[in-house]
C-alpha positions in Angstrom: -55.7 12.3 106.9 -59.6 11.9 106.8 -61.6 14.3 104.7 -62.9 16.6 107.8 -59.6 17.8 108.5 -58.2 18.2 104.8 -61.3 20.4 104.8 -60.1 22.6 108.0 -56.6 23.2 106.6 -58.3 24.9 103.0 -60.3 26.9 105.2 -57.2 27.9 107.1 -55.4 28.5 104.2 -57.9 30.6 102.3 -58.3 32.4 105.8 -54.6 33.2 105.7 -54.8 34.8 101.9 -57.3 36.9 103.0 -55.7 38.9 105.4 -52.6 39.2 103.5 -54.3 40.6 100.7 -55.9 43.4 102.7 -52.6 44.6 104.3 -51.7 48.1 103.4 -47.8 47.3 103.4 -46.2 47.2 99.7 -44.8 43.6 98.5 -42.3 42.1 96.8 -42.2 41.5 93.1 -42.6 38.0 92.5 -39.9 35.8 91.3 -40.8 35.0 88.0 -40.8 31.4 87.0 -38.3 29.6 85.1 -39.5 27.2 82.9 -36.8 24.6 81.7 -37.9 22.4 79.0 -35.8 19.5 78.2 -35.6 18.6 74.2 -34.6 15.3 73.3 -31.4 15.6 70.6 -32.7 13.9 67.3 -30.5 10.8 66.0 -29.0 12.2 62.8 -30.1 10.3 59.6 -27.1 8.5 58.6 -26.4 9.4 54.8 -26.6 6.8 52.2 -23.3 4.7 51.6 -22.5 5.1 47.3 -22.3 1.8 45.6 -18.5 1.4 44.4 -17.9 1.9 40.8 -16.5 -1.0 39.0 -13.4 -0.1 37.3 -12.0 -1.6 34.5 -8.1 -1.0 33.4 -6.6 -1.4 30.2 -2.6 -1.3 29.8 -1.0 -0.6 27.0 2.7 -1.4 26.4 5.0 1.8 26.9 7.6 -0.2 24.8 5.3 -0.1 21.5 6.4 2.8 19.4 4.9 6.6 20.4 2.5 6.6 17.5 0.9 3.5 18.1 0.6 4.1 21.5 -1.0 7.4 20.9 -3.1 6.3 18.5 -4.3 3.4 20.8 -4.9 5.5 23.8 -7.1 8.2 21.8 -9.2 5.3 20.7 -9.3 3.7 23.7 -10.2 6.8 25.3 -13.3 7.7 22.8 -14.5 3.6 23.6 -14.1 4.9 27.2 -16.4 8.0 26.7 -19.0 6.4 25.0 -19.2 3.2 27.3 -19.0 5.3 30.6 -22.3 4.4 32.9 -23.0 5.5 36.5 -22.2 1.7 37.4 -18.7 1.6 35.4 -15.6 3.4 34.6 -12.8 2.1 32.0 -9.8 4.0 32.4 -6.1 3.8 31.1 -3.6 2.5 33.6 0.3 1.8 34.1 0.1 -1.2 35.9 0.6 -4.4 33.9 -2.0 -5.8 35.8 -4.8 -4.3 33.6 -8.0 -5.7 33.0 -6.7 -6.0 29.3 -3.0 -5.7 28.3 -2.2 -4.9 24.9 1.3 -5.0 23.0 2.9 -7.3 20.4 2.5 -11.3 21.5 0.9 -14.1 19.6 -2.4 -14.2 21.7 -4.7 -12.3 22.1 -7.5 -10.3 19.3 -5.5 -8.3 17.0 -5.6 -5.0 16.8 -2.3 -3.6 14.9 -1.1 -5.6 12.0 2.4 -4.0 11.3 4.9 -5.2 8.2 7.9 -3.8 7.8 10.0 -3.8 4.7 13.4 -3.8 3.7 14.3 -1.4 0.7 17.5 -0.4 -0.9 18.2 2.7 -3.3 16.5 1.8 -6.5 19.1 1.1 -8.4 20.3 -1.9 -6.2 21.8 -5.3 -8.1 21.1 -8.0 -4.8 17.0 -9.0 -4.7 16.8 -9.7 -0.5 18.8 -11.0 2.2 18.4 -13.3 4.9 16.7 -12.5 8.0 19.5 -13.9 10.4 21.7 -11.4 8.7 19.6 -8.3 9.5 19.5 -9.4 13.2 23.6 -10.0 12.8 23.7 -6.7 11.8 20.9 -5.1 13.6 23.3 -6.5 16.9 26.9 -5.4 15.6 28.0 -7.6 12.7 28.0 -4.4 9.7 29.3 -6.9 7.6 26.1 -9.4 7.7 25.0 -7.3 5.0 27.7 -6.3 2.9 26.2 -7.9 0.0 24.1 -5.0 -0.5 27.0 -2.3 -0.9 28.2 -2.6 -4.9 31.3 -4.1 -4.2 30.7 -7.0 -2.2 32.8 -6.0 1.4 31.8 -2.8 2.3 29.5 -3.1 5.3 26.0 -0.8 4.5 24.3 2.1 6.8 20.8 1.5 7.5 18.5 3.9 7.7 15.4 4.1 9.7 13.1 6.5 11.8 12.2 6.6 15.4 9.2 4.8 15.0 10.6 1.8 12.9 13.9 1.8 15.3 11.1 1.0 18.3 9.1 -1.7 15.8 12.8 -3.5 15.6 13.4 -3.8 18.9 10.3 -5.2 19.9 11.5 -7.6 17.1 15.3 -8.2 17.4 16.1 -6.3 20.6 18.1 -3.1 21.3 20.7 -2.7 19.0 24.2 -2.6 18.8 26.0 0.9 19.4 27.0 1.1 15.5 27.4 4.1 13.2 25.8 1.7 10.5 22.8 2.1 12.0 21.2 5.9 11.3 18.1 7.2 13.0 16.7 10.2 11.1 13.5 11.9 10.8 10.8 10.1 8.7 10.9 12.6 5.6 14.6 12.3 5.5 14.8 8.2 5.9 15.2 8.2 1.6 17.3 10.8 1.1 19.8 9.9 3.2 19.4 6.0 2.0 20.2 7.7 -1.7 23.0 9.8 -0.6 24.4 6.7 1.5 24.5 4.6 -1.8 26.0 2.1 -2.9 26.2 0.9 0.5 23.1 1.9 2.1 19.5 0.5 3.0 16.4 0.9 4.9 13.9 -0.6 7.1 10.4 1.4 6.5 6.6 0.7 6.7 5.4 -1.6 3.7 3.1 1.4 2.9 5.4 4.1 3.0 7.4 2.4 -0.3 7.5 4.6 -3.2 8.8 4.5 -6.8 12.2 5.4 -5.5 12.9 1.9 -3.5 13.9 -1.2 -4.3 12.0 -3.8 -2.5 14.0 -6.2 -0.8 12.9 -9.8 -0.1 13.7 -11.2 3.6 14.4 -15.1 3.1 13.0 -14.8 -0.3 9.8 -13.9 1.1 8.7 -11.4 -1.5 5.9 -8.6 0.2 5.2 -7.3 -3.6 3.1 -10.9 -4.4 -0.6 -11.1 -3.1 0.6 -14.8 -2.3 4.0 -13.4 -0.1 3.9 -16.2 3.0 3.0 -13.7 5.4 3.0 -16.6 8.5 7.0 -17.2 7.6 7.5 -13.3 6.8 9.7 -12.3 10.3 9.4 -8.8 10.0 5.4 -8.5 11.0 4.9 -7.1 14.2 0.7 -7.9 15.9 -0.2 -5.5 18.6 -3.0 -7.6 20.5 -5.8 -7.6 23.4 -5.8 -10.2 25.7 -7.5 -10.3 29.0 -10.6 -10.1 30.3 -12.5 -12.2 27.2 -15.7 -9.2 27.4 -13.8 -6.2 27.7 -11.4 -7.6 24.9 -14.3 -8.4 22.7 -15.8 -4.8 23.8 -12.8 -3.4 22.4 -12.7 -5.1 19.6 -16.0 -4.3 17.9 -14.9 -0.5 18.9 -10.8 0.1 18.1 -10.8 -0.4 14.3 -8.0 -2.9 13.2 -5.1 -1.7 11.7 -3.0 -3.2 8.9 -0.5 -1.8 7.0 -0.6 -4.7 4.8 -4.4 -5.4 3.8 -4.9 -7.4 0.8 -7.9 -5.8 0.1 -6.6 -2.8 -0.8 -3.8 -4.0 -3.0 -3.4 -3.5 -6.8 -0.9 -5.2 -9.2 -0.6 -4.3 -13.2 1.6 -6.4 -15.3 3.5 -4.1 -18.3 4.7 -6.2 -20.7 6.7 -5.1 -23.7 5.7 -6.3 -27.6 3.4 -8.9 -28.2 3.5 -9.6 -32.3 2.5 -13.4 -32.9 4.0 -13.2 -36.3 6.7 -14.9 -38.3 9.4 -17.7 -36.2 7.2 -17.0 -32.9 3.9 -18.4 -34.7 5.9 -21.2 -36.0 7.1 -22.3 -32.7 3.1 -21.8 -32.1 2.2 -23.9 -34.7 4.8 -26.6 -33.9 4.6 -26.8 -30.2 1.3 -25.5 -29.3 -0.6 -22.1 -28.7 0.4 -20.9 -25.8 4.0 -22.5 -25.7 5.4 -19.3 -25.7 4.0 -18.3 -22.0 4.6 -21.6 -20.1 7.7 -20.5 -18.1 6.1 -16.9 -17.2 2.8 -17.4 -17.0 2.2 -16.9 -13.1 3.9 -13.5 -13.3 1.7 -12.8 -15.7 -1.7 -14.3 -14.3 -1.2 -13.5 -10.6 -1.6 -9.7 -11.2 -4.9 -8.0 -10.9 -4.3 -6.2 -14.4 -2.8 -7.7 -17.1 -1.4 -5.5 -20.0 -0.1 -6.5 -23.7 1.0 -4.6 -26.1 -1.0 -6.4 -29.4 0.6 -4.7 -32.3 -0.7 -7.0 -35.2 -4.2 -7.0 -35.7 -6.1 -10.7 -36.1 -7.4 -11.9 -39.7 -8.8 -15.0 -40.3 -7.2 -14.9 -44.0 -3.9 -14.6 -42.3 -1.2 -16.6 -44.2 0.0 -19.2 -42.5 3.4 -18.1 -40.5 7.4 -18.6 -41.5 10.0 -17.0 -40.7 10.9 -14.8 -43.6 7.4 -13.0 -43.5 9.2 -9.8 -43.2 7.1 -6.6 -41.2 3.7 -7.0 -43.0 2.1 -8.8 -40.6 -0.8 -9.9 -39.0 -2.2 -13.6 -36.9 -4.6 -16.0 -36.8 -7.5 -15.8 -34.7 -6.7 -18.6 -33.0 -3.4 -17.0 -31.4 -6.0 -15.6 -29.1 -5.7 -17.9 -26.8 -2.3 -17.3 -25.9 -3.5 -13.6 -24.5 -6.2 -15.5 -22.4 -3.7 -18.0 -21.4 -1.9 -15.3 -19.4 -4.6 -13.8 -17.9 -5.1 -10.4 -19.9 -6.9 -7.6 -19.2 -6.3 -4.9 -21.0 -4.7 -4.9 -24.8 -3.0 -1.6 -25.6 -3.2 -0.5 -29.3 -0.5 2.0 -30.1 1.9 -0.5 -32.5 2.4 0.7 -36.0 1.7 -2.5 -37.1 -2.2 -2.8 -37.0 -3.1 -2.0 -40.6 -0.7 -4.2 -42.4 -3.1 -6.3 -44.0 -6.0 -3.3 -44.0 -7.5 -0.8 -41.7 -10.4 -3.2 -42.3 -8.5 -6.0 -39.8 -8.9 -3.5 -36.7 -12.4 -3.2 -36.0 -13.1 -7.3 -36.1 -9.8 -7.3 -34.0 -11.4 -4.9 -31.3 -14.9 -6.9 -31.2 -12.5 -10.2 -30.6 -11.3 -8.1 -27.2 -14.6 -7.0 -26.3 -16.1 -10.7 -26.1 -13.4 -11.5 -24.4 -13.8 -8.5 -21.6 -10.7 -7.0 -22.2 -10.9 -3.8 -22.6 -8.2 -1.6 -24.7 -6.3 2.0 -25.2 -4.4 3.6 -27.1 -6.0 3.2 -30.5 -10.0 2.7 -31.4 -12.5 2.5 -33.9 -12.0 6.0 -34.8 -10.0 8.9 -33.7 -12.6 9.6 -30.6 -12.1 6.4 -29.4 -8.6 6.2 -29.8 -7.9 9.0 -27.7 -9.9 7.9 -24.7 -7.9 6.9 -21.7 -9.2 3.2 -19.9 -10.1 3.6 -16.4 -10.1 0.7 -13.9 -11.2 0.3 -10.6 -9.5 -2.6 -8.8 -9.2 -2.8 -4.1 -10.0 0.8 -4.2 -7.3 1.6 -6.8 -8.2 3.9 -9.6 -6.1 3.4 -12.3 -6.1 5.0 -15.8 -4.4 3.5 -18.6 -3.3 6.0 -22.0 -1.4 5.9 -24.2 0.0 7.0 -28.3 1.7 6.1 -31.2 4.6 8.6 -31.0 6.3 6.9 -33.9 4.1 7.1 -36.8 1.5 5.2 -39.2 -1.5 3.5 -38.5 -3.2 6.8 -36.9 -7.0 6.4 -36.4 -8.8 9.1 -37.9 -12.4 10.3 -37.8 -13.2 7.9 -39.9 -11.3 5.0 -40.0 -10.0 2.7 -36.8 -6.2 2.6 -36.0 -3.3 3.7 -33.2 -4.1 6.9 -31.3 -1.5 10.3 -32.2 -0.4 11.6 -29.5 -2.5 15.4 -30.3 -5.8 15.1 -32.7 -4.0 17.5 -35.0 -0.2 16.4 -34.8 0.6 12.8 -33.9 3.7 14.0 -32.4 2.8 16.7 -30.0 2.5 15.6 -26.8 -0.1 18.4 -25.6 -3.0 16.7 -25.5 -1.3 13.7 -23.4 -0.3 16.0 -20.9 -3.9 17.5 -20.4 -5.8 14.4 -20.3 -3.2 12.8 -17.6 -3.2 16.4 -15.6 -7.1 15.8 -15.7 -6.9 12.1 -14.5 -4.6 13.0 -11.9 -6.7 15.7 -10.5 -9.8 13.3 -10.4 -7.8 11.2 -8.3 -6.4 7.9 -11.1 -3.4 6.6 -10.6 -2.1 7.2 -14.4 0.0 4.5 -16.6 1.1 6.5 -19.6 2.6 4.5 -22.9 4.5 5.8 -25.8 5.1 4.3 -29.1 8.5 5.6 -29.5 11.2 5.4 -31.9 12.9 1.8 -31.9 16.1 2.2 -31.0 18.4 -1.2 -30.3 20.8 0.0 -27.3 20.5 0.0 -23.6 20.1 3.7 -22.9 17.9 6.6 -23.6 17.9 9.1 -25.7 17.9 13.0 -24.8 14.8 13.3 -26.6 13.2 10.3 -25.2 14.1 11.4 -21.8 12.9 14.9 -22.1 8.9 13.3 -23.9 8.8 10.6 -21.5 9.5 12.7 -18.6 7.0 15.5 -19.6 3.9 13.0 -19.3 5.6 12.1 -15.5 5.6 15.3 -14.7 2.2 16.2 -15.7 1.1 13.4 -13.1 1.6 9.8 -14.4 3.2 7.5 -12.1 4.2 5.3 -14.6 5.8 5.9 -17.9 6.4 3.0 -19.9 8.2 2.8 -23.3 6.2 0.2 -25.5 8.2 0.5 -28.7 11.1 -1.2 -27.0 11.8 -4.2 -29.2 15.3 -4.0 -27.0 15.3 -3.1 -23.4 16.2 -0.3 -22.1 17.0 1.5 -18.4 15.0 3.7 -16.0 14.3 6.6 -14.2 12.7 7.2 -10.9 12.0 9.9 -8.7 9.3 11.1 -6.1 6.8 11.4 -8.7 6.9 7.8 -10.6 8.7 5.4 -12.2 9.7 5.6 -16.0 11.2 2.9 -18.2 12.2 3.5 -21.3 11.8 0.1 -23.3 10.6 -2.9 -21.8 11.7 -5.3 -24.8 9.9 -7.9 -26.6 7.8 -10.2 -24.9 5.6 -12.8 -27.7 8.2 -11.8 -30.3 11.4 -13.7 -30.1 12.7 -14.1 -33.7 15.1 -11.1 -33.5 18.1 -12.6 -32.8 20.6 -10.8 -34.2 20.5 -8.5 -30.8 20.7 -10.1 -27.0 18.9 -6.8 -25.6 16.5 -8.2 -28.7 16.0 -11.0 -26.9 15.6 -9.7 -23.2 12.4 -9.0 -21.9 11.1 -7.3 -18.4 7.6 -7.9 -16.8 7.3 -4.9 -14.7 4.6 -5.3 -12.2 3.3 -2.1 -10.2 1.9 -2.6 -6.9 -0.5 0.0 -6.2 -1.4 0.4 -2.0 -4.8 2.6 -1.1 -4.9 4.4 -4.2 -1.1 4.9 -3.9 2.0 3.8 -5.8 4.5 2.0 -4.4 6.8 1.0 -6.7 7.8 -1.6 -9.3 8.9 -5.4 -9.3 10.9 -6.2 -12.1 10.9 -9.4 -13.7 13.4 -10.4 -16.3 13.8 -13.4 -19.0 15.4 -14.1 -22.1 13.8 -15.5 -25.0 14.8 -18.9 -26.6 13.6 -20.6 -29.0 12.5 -18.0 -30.8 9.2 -17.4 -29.0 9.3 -18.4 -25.3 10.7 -16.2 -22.1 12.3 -17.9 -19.7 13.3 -16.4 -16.5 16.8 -15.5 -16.0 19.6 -16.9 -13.7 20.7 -15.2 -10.6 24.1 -14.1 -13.0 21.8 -13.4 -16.4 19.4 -11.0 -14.0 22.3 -9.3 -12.2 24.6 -8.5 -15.0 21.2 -7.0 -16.9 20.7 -5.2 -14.3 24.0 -3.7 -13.9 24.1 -2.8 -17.6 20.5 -1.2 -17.0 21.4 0.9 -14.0 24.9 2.1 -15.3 22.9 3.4 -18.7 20.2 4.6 -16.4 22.8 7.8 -14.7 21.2 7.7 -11.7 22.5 10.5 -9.3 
């Protein structure tokens, strides 16, 4: 089509309009248009994929007993917390799969150190048993251990609470259906151990012991000496980590170890009985050598922390030479001194009635002889002051207060002059002002070791007088009472509150042999655990030769010790 015509048509067209528009007839509405617009449908923004959280899982051994597992999982749990990041979770699981897997094994970091001990009734004749017997027993042989009941046969109970029963079976498996095997409550594991007796014993934590056990050893492993073989002990259980080597070290730094058993926080005093390096002892001195007398006890003596003699004669470089009819005025030559370092002392206690013999003026030198030495002293002074002050000692954590008073009579420091201490500052046999000062000590949180200078009395037993003094200053808080007048030994008496014995014999004074109990001496060591007592490890000997201990037999020690717990009327 050429431009000419297109032109023709508009005109046409425009021709057309025209007309219409000048019609007179009415028209149609228009249809309104319809406009349809097409949207394009957006592509959704897909939403960012998280990063997956790394988790870490920690098992711990449903077998372990309920308190350790508790105790594990809160700390665990608190590690957890304060670890947690948006990039990791550490969480608790059941699977023995675990990142980490802790329970009792040989591998691993430690984290639980757990000792258990065996204890019988205190007033118990056997020392320890062998291990192979408690698992005998333990698996349904009651007569493994009849050794421990008094007569020899009679198979024992054991006694022990849900915790320990769960310890032993990690240890020894489950055991044997048996009525001689007693699970009780915790609190009620001693009482019924006691009312059980003579046939009876107990498997407990080694710092749950108190005054009222008798420590057993296990394959004469004994857990009362710092040096106890703890690799050969059987009866330690070690709850490790092992694992993944960086969340095991993680938890390492973060769970604080636990041990039952921590050397560090271990105490052990040495009470001896009376020390007097007079008369046929100083002439075994003289004639075999200075510190003869000590050779066959010394370790008991110097493997304690504390060691404590009862020094009744005061030093004096005049002193006449020793024999053996010097009668009681007495006193020693300087040089004896090294008999007391020989063992180890540590503390001299100064209630004997024998420290003014040659002169009140004999004390004071005496007293500056301890002090160079280090030792430090109670029960007697430069003056009445002085006497009367208790010694306190610090030793793992322990606080320990020694004091002590010459119940018996002469040689009483006054305000003045140096001597023993009274018991009161205004009667020397009124034990008021003992009572006070150990209710104070207690209260200020010492451990207290309280001494009398009794009356001498050469017999086994105790008196009702005795008994009723001596267990006064228990019950105003001392956990050990300890007779130093004893030249013959004498029995015991324990309960909740402490331990009391009522003569410990001579010790560096062996010339009176007209008596056997004369001639018997105990060592009793206290073992003190995290400021706590737990109870006493008796040592026994008899002196020969006039001046030297020796330790007893198996028969000598057990036949003491029945004669010591039949006085003792223990209920």
């Amino acid at each position: 089509m050429n431009a000419r015509m297109l032109k023709r048509i508009v005109r046409c067209a425009c021709a057309v309009l025209i007309l219409a528009g000048c019609g007179s007839e009415p028209q149609p509405e228009p249809t309104p248009e319809i406009t349809i617009i097409f949207h394009a449908t957006p592509t959704p923004t897909p939403e960012p994929t998280p990063t997956p959280i790394p988790v870490e899982t920690i098992w711990i051994d449903p077998a372990l007993p309920a308190g350790w597992r508790e105790s594990l999982a809160r700390q665990i749990g608190d590690f957890a917390q304060r670890t947690a990041l948006p990039q990791r979770q550490v969480i608790l699981t059941d699977g023995q799969d675990g990142d980490v897997r802790i329970g009792v094994g040989t591998d691993g970091i430690p984290l639980i150190t757990h000792t258990l001990a065996v204890a019988a009734p205190f007033p118990t004749v056997p020392d320890g048993i062998a291990f192979d017997a408690l698992a005998r027993f333990w698996r349904g042989e009651p007569d493994a251990l009849a050794v421990l009941s008094d007569d020899g046969q009679t198979p024992p109970t054991l006694f022990l609470d849900p915790e320990t029963r769960a310890a032993l079976t990690l240890l020894l498996g489950p055991p044997a259906e048996s009525s001689n095997v007693q699970v009780v409550p915790s609190a009620e594991v001693i009482s019924a151990t006691w009312v059980a007796r003579p046939a009876s014993f107990a498997v407990v934590p080694f710092d749950r012991l108190e005054a009222r056990w008798k420590l057993l050893h296990v394959d004469g492993i004994n857990l009362f000496e710092r040096e106890a073989d703890m690799r050969a002990y059987p009866l330690t259980l070690s709850v490790r980590a092992q694992g993944d080597p960086a969340l095991v070290a993680e938890i390492a730094a973060s769970v604080p170890a636990a041990n039952n058993r921590d050397l560090s926080k271990m105490a052990i005093v040495a009470m001896t009985g009376v020390t007097a390096l007079v008369r046929g002892t100083a002439v075994r001195m003289e004639e075999k050598g200075i510190t003869y007398p000590a050779e066959k006890i010394r370790d008991w003596l110097t493997t304690a922390d504390i060691t404590h003699i009862s020094n009744e004669v005061s030093f004096w470089e005049n002193c006449p030479p020793p024999s053996f009819s010097s009668g009681v005025v007495m006193c020693s030559d300087p040089r004896y001194i090294e008999l007391l370092r020989y063992v180890g002392a540590d503390v001299i206690e100064l209630t004997g009635n024998h420290l003014w013999d040659y002169g009140y003026q004999r004390v004071i030198p005496t007293l500056e002889m301890y002090e160079q030495e280090g030792w430090g002293y109670f029960g007697g002074g430069r003056d009445l002051a002085d006497a009367l002050k208790p010694l306190t000692m610090t030793v793992n954590g322990n606080r320990i207060a020694f004091i002590g008073c010459n119940h018996f009579g002469a040689n009483w420091a006054t305000e003045r002059l140096p001597g023993s201490a009274p018991c009161s500052p205004n009667d020397p046999k009124d034990l008021t002002y003992q009572i006070e000062v150990i209710r104070q000590l207690r209260a200020e949180g010492y451990n207290v070791i309280a001494t009398l200078q009794y009356e001498e009395y050469y017999f086994y037993q105790s008196t009702p007088q005795q008994r009723r003094d001596f267990a006064a200053l228990r019950d105003a808080g001392a956990v050990v009472v300890n007779g130093s007048q004893g030249h013959h030994v004498q029995g015991f008496d324990v309960n909740a509150d402490g331990f009391i014995h009522w003569g410990t014999g001579n010790i560096f004074f062996g010339d009176q042999t007209f008596s056997r109990g004369a001639l018997t001496t105990m060592v009793d060591r206290h073992v003190f655990y995290d400021n706590r007592y737990l109870g006493a490890d008796l040592r026994t000997a008899f002196i020969e030769d006039l001046s030297q201990p020796r330790p007893m037999t198996p028969e000598e020690r057990a036949e003491l010790l029945r004669t010591l717990f039949a006085v003792s009327r223990f209920q």
